[in-house]
C-alpha positions as CSV (number, residue, x, y, z in Angstrom):
1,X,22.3,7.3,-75.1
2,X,23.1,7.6,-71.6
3,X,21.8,11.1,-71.2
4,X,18.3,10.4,-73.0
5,X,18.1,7.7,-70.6
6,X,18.6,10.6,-67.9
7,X,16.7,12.7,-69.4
8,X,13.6,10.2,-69.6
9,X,13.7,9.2,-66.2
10,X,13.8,13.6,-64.9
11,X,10.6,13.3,-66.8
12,X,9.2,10.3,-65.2
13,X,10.0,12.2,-61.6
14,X,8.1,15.2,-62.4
15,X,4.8,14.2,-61.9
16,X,5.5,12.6,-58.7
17,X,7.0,15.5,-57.0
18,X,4.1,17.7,-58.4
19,X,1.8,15.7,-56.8
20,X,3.2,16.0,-53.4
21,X,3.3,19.7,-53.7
22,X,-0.2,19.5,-54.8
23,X,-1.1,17.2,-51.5
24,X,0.6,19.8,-49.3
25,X,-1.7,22.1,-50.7
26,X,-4.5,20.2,-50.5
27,X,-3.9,19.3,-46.7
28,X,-3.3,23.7,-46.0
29,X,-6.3,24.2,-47.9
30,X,-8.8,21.6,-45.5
31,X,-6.8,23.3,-42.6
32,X,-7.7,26.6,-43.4
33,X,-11.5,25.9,-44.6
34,X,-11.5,23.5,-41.1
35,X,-11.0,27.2,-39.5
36,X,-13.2,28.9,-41.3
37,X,-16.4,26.8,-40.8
38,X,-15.2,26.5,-36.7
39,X,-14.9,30.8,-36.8
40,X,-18.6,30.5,-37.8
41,X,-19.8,28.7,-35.6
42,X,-20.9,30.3,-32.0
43,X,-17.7,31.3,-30.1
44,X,-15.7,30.0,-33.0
45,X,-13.4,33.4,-33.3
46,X,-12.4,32.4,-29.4
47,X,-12.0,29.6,-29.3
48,X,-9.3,29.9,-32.6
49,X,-7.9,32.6,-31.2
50,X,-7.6,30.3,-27.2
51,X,-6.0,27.7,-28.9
52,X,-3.4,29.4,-30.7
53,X,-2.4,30.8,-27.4
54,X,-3.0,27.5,-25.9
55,X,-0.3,26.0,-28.1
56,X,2.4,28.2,-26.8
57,X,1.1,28.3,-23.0
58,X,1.3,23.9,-21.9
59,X,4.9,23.7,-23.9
60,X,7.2,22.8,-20.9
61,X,10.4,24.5,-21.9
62,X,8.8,27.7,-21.8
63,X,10.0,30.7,-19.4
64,X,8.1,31.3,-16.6
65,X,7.8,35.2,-16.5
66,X,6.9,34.6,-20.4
67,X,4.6,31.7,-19.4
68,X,3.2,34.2,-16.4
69,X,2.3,36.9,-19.0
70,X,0.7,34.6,-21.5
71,X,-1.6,32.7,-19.4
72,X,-2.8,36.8,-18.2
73,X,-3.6,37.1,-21.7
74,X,-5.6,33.5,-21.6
75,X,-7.1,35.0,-18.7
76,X,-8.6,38.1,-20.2
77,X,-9.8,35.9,-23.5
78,X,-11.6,33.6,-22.1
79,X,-13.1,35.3,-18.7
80,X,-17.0,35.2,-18.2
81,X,-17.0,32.6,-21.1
82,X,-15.5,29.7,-19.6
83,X,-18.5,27.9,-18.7
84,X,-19.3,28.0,-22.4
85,X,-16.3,26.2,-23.7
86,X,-15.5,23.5,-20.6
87,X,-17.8,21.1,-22.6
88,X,-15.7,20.8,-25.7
89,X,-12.8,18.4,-25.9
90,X,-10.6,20.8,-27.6
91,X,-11.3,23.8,-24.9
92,X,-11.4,21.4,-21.8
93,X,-7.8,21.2,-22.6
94,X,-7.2,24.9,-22.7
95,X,-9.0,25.1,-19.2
96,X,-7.3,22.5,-17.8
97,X,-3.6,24.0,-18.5
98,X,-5.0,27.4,-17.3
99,X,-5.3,25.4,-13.8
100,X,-2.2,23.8,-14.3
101,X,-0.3,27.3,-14.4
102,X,-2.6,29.5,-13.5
103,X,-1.3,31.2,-9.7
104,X,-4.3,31.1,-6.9
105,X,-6.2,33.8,-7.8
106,X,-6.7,32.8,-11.7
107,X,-7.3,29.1,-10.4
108,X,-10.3,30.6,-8.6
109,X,-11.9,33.0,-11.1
110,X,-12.1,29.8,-13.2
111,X,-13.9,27.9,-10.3
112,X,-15.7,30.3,-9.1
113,X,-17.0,31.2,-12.9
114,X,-17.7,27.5,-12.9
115,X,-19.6,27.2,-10.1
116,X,-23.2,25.9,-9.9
117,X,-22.1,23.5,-12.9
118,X,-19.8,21.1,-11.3
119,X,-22.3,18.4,-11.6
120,X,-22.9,18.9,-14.9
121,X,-19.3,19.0,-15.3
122,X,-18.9,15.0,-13.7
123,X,-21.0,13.5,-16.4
124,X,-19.3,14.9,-19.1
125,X,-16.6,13.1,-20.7
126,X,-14.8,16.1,-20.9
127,X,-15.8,18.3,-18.0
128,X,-14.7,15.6,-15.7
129,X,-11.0,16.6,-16.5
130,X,-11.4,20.2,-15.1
131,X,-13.5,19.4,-12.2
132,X,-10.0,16.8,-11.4
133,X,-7.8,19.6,-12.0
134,X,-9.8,22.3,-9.7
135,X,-9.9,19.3,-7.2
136,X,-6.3,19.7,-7.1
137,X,-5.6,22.7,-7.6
138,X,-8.4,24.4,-5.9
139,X,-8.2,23.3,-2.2
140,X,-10.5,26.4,-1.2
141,X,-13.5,25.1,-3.7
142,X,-12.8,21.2,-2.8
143,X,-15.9,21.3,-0.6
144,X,-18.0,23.4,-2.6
145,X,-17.5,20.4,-5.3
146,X,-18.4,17.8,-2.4
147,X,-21.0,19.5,-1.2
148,X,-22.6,19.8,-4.8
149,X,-22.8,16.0,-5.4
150,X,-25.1,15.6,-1.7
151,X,-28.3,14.4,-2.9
152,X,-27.5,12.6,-6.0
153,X,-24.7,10.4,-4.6
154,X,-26.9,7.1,-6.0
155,X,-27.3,8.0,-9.3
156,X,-23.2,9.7,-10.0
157,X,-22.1,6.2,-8.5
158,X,-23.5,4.5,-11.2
159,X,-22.5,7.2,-14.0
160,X,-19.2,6.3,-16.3
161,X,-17.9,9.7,-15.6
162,X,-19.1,11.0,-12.7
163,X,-18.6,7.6,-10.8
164,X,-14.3,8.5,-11.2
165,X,-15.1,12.3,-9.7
166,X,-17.0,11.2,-7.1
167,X,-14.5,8.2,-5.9
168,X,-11.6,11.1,-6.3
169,X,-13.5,13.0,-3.4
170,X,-14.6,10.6,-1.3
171,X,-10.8,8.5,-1.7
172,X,-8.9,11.5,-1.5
173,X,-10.3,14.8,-0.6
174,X,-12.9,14.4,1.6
175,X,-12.6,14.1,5.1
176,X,-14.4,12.2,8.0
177,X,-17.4,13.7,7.8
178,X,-17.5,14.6,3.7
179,X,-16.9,11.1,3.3
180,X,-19.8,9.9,5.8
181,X,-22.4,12.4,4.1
182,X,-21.6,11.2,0.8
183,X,-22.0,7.3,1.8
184,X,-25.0,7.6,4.2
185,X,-27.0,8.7,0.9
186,X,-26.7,4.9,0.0
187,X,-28.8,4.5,3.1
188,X,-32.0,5.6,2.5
189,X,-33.8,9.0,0.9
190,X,-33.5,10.2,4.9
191,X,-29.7,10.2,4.8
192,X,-29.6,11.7,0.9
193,X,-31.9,15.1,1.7
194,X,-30.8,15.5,5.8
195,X,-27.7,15.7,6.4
196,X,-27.3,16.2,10.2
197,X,-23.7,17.7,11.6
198,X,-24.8,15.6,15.4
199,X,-26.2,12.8,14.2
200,X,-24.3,9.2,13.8
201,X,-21.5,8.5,11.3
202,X,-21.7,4.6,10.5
203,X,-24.1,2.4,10.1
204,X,-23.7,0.7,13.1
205,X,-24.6,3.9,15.1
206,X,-27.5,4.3,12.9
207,X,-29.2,0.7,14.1
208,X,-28.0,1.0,17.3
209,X,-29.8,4.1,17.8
210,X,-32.9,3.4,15.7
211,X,-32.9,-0.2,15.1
212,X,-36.5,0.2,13.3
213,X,-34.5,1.4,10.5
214,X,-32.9,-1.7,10.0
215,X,-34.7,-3.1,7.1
216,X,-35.5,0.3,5.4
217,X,-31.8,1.4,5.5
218,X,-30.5,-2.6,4.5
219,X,-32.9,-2.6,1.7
220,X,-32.1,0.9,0.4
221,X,-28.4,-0.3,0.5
222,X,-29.2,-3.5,-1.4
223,X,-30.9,-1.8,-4.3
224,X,-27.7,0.4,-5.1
225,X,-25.3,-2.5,-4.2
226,X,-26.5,-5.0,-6.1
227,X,-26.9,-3.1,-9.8
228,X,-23.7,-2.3,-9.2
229,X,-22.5,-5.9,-8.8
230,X,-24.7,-6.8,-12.3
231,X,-22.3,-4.2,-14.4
232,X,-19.4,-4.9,-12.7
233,X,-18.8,-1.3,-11.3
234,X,-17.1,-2.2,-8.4
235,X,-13.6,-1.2,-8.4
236,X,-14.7,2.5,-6.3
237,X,-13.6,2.8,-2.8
238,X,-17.3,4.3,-1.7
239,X,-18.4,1.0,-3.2
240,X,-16.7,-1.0,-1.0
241,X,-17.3,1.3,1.9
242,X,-21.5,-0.1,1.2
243,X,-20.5,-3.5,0.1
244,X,-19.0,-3.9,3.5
245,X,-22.0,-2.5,5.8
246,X,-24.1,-4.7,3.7
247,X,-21.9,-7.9,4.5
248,X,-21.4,-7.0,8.0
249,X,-25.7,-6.5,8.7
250,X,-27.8,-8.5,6.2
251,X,-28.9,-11.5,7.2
252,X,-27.7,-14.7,6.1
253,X,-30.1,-15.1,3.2
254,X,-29.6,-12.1,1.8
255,X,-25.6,-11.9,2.6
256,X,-25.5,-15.6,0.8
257,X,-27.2,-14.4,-2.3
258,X,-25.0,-11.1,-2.5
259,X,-21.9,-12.8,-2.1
260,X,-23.3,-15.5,-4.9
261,X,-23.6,-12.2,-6.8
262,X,-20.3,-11.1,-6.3
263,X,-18.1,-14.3,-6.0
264,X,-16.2,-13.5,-9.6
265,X,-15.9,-9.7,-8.7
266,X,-14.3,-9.9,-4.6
267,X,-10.7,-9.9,-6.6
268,X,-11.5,-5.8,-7.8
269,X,-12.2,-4.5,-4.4
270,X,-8.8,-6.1,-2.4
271,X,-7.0,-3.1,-3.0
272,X,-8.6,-0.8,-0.3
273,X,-9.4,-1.5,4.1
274,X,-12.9,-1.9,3.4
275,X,-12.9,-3.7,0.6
276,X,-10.2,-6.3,2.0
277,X,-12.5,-6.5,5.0
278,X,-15.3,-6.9,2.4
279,X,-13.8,-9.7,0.6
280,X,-12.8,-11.2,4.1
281,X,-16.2,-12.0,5.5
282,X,-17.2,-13.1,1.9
283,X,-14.7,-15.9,2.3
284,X,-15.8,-16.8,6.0
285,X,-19.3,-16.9,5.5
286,X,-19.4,-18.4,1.4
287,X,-20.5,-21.9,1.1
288,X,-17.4,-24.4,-0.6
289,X,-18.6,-23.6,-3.7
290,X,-18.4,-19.9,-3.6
291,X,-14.9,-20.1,-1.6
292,X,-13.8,-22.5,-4.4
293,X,-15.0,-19.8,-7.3
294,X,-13.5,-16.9,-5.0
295,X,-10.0,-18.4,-4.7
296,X,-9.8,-19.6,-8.4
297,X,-10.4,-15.5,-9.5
298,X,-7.9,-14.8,-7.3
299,X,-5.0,-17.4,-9.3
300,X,-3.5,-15.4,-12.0
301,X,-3.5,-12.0,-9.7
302,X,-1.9,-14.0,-7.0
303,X,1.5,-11.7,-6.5
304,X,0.2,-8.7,-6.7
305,X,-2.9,-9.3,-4.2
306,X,0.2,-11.0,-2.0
307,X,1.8,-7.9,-1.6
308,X,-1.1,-5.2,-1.9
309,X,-1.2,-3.4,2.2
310,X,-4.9,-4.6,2.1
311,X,-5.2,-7.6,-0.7
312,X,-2.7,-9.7,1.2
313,X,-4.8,-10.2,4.6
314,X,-7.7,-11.8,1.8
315,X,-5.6,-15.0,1.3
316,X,-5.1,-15.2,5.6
317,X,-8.4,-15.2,5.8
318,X,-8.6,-17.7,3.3
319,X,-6.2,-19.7,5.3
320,X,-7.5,-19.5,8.6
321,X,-11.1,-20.3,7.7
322,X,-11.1,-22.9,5.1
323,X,-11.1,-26.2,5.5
324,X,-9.9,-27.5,2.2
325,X,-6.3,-27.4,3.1
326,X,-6.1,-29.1,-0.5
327,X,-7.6,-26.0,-2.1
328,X,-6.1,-23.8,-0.5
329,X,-2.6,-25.5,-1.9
330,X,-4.0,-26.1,-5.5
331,X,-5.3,-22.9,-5.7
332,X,-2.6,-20.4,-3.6
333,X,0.0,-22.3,-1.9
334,X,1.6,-23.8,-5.2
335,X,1.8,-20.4,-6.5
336,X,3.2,-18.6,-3.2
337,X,6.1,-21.6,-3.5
338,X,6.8,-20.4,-6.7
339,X,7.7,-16.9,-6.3
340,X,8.8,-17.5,-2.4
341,X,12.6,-15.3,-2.9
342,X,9.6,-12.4,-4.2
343,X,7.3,-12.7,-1.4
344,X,10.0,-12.8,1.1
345,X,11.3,-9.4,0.1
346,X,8.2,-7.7,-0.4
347,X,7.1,-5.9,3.0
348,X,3.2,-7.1,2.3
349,X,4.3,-10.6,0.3
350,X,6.1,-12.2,2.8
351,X,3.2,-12.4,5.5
352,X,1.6,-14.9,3.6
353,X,4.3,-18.1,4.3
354,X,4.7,-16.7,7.6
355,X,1.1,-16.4,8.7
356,X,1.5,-20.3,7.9
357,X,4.2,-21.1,9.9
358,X,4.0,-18.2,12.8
359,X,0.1,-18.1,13.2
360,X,-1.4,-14.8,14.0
361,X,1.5,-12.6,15.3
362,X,1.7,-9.2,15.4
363,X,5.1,-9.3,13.7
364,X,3.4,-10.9,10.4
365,X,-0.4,-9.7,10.4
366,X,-1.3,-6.1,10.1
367,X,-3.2,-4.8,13.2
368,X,-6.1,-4.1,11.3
369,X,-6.3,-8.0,9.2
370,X,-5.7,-9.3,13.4
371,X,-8.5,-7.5,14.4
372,X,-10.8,-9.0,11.6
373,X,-9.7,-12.1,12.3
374,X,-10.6,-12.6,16.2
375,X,-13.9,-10.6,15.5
376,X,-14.6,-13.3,12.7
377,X,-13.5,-16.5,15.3
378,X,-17.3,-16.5,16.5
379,X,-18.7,-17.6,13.0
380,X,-15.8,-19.9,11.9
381,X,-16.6,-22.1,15.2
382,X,-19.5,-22.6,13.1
383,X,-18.7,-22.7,9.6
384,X,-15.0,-25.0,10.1
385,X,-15.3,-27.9,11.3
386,X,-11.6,-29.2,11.7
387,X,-9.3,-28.4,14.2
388,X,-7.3,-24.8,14.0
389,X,-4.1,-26.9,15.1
390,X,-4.3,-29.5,12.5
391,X,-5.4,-27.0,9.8
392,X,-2.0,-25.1,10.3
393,X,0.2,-28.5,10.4
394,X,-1.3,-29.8,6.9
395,X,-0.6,-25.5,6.0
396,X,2.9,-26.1,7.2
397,X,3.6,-29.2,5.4
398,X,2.8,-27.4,1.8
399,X,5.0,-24.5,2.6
400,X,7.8,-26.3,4.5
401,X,10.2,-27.6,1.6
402,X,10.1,-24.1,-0.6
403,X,10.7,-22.3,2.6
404,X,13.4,-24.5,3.5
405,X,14.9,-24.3,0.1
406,X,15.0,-20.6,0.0
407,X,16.7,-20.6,3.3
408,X,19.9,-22.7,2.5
409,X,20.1,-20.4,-0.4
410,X,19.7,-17.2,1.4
411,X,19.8,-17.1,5.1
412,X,23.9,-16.2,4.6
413,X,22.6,-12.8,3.8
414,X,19.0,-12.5,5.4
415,X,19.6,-13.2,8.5
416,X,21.3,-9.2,8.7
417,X,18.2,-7.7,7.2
418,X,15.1,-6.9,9.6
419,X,12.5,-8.7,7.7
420,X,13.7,-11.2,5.7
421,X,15.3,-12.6,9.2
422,X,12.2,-13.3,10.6
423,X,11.6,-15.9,7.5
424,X,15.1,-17.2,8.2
425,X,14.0,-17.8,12.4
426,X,10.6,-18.8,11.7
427,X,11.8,-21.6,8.9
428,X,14.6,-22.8,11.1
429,X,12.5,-23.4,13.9
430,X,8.7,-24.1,12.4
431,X,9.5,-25.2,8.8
432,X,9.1,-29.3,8.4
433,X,11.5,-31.3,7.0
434,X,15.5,-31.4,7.1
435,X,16.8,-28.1,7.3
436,X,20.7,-29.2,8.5
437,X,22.0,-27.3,5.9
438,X,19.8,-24.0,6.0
439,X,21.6,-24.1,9.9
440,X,24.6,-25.0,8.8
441,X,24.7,-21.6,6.7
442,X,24.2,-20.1,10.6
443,X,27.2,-22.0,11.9
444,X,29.2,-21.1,9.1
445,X,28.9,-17.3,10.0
446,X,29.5,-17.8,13.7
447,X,32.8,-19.4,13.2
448,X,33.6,-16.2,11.6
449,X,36.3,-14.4,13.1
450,X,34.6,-11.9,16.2
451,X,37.2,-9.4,16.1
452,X,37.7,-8.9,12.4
453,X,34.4,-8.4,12.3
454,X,32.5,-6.7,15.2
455,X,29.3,-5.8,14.9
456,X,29.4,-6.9,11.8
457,X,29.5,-10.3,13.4
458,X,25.9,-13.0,13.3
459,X,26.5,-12.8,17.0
460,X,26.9,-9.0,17.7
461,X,24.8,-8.0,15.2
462,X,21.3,-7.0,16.8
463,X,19.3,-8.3,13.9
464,X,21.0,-11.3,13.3
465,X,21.8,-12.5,17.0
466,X,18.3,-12.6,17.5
467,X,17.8,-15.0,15.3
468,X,20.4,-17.2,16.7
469,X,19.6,-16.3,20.4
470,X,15.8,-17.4,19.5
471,X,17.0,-20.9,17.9
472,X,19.2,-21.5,21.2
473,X,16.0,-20.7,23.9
474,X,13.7,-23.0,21.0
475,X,16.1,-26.2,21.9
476,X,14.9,-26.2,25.6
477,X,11.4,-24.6,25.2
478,X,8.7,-23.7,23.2
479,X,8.8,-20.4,22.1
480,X,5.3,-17.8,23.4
481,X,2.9,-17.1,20.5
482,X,-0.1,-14.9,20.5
483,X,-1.4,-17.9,18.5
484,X,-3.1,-20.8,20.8
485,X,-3.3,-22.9,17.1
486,X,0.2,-22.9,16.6
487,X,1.6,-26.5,16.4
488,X,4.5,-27.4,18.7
489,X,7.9,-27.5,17.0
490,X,9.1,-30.1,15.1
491,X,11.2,-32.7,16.9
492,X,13.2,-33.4,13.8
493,X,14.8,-29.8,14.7
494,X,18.8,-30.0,14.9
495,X,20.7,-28.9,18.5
496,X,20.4,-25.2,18.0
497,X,22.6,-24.8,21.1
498,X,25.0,-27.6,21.2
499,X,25.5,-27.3,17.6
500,X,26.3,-23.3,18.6
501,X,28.5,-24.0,21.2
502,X,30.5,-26.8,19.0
503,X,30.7,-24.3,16.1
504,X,32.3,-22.2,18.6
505,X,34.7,-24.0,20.2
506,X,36.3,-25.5,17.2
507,X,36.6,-21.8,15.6
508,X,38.0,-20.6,18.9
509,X,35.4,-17.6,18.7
510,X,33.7,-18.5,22.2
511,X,35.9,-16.5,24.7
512,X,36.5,-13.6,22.1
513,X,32.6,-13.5,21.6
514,X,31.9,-13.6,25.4
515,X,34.3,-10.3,25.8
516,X,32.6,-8.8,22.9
517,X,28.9,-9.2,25.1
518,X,27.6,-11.1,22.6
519,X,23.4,-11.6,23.6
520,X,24.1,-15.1,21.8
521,X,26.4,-16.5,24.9
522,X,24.3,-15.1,27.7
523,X,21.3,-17.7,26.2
524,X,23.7,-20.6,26.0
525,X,24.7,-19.6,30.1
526,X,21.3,-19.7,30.6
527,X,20.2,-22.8,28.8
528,X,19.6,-26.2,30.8
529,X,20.7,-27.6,27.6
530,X,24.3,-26.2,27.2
531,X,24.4,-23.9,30.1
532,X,26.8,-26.3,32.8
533,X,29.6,-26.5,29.2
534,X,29.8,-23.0,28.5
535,X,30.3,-22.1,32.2
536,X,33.1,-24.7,32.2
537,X,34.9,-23.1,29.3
538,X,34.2,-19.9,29.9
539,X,35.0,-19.9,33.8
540,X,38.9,-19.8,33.0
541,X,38.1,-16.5,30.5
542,X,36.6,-14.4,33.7
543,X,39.1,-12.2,34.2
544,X,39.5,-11.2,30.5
545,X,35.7,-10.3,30.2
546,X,35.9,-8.3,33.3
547,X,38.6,-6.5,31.7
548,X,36.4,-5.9,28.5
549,X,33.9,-4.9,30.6
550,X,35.6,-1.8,31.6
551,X,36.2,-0.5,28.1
552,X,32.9,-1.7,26.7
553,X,30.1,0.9,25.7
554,X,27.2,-1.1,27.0
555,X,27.8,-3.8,29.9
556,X,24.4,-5.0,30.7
557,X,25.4,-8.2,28.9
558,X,28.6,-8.4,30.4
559,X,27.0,-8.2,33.6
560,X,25.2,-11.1,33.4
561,X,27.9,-13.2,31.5
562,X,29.9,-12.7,34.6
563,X,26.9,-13.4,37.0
564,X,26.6,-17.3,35.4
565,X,30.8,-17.5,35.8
């Protein structure tokens, strides 16, 4: 019975594995008459036979002498057809790989076979691929292919395809003067057909020399800019380049109805210096309303425009200009609280809590976000009406008890580490509110033992001791600031020095740091605060740091320990 059974069920099988035989075939069948119809059709025979070879030539395990000799075979296939077969998706790739791992002189046949149709090549969804790859791997044709797209610069800009080619020249091939030609076509017609080697390269050199061009260049500008803005094609560098000269010049009619235009759009263009400068004087001169639309587009990209090289000097101009200190909170500061420990390792993130609490120094603000800002202090004595100082003291209040928090969790280990110690000095002695403990994590490493340690040491070591040398000067005075706006400091601030010098004496690390010319003792000499004490106590010690004087690399600080004994 049981073999019947068996037998019944082989049966059942059969038809089953037949039919996947007979799907096989099937499929090999369609494959075959797939090649047959594409053999007839014109080229077809090539391009079969180029993608055969194709197949073998982009695998990346292949030898290179073997991958040498095929891609000469390629070579000799497809040359004086190639400008036939670039518009196909299936033969762009072939191309492409031939420029991949094709030496100099094959990269260039293919270019120079090519030539004349590189414009042709940017619009196609598939062209645009080569004309990438010859970009790259054709330096010696690079300005050929910029030169090709003079006089059409307006209408590529505003092409799918040829908009990314044209943004891959002018971002990263072009140089200073490629990259002026190709702009200066958003100009005017003038600018588009003449393109003069002498003649000025911005738009500021334009009006300054003709200023009856004003309104004929502005308006040629405006009528590329702003059908730009309506489909949202914004995200190009040459863009921003034209959004910015049109911000910087049009009047304030037009300038408030372009940045109405734009205001859900300024977050794309943050991530270049133009179009950060852009979005800059969009904030400054936008009415509330369009500062309040700005800054909510801005919410759930807020970390990564914090620490973009550009993005990041948007929100300082955000914070120097606008009055709504509640706002700005809502809408940025509650956020930057949030991920404080990530902005304060990031190079770019952590300027944004420090602009609040340091102002505009050079040690927090790029040179290039400084330089907006003073140029932009003209038209914010007439847009801001409350004082810079208190501005910066409500700022500081928002900021003060994350910052403070993140310092009694981590100054132990940032105070050794250049940047993160300037959020460590700059919380301890700006930061409002009780920051006893964040201190107290200072102390705690100066009562560490100086010898064991060395330079190692918060006092010896020439990141960290500047930190504590800065929190001894800030008990006496008030520390010098590029920043006129910058509120004093806090009076709720503990005894930096005496609180130094106690920590000292009751470790018995006061002498031992004096003879290691710790920078740290020298300020406490030197303070009217705690100098008279330390000279007591260290008076006695003279002779010992004389001695370590003689032995010690460098005894500038030495020298002037002695001079106060």
């Amino acid at each position: 019975m049981g073999a019947v059974d068996t037998k019944k069920k082989h049966q059942r099988e059969a038809p089953s594995t037949d039919k996947g035989n007979e799907d096989a075939s099937r499929g090999q069948q369609q494959k075959r008459q797939k090649v047959e119809r594409q053999k007839t059709q014109p080229g077809g025979e090539l391009k079969v036979q180029a993608r055969k070879q194709w197949e073998e030539l982009r695998r990346g395990d292949l030898d290179p002498e073997v991958r040498k000799t095929k891609m000469t075979a390629m070579m000799d296939l497809l040359r004086g057809q190639i400008k036939e077969l670039t518009f196909k998706h299936d033969m762009s790739r072939v191309v492409q790989t031939c420029l991949k791992y094709g030496d100099e002189q094959q990269r260039g046949e293919i270019a120079a076979e090519l030539m004349g149709s590189y414009v042709d090549l940017s619009r196609s969804l598939y062209g645009r691929h080569i004309l990438m790859r010859m970009l790259k791997y054709c330096p010696q044709y690079r300005s050929a292919i910029i030169k090709s797209f003079y006089g059409k610069v307006r209408k590529l800009v505003r092409h799918k395809d040829a908009a990314l080619v044209l943004e891959e020249c002018y971002a990263v091939y072009a140089n200073a003067k490629q990259k002026w030609d190709l702009v200066a076509e958003f100009y005017g017609t003038e600018f588009a057909l003449f393109k003069n080697d002498d003649g000025p390269k911005s738009l500021d050199a334009i009006l300054a020399a003709a200023p009856q061009k004003r309104a004929t260049a502005l308006g040629a500008l405006k009528s590329t800019v702003v059908p730009l803005l309506e489909k949202g094609t914004v995200q190009y560098s040459i863009v921003h380049r034209a959004l910015l000269d049109y911000v910087r010049h049009a009047d304030a009619t037009d300038r408030q109805e372009l940045i109405g235009t734009m205001r859900e759009l300024v977050v794309e263009i943050l991530h270049t210096r133009d179009g950060a400068h852009a979005g800059m004087l969009c904030l400054l001169h936008a009415s509330a309303k369009d500062r309040k639309a700005i800054l909510r587009t801005f919410k759930p990209y807020l970390q990564r425009i914090c620490c973009e090289e550009y993005g990041y000097a948007v929100l300082v101009e955000a914070l120097d200009c606008i009055d709504d200190t509640v706002l700005v909170n809502r809408t940025v500061l509650q956020d930057v609280c949030a991920m404080m420990p990530e902005l304060l390792a990031d190079q770019y993130g952590r300027r944004i809590p420090l602009f609040v609490l340091g102002g505009r120094s050079p040690h927090f603000v790029g040179s290039d976000a400084l330089g907006v800002l003073a140029a932009n202090d003209a038209v914010k004595q007439l847009t801001s009406k409350k004082d810079a100082t208190q501005r910066r003291q409500e700022l500081t209040a928002f900021v003060s008890e994350s910052m403070v928090s993140w310092a009694e969790a981590h100054a132990a280990q940032a105070i050794f580490e250049p940047l993160p110690s300037q959020a460590v000095s700059e919380t301890l002695l700006r930061a409002l509110g009780d920051k006893t403990q964040a201190w107290q994590r200072v102390l705690d490493l100066a009562r560490a033992d100086v010898g064991q340690l060395g330079d190692k040491h918060v006092l010896l070591n020439p990141i960290a001791n500047r930190v504590v040398t800065n929190c001894i000067l800030a008990e006496h005075s008030q520390p010098r600031s590029a920043d006129a706006s910058l509120p004093p400091l806090p009076e709720s601030n503990p005894p930096f020095g005496s609180d130094l010098l106690d920590a000292l004496v009751d470790s018995e690390q006061l002498v031992a740091a004096a003879c290691a010319g710790a920078f740290p003792v020298r300020a406490l000499l030197e303070s009217p605060v705690t100098g008279a004490r330390t000279k007591e106590l260290l008076a006695p010690h003279a002779a010992s740091i004389a001695k370590a004087k003689k032995t010690a690399a460098k005894t500038n600080i030495l020298d002037a320990i002695l001079s106060h004994l």
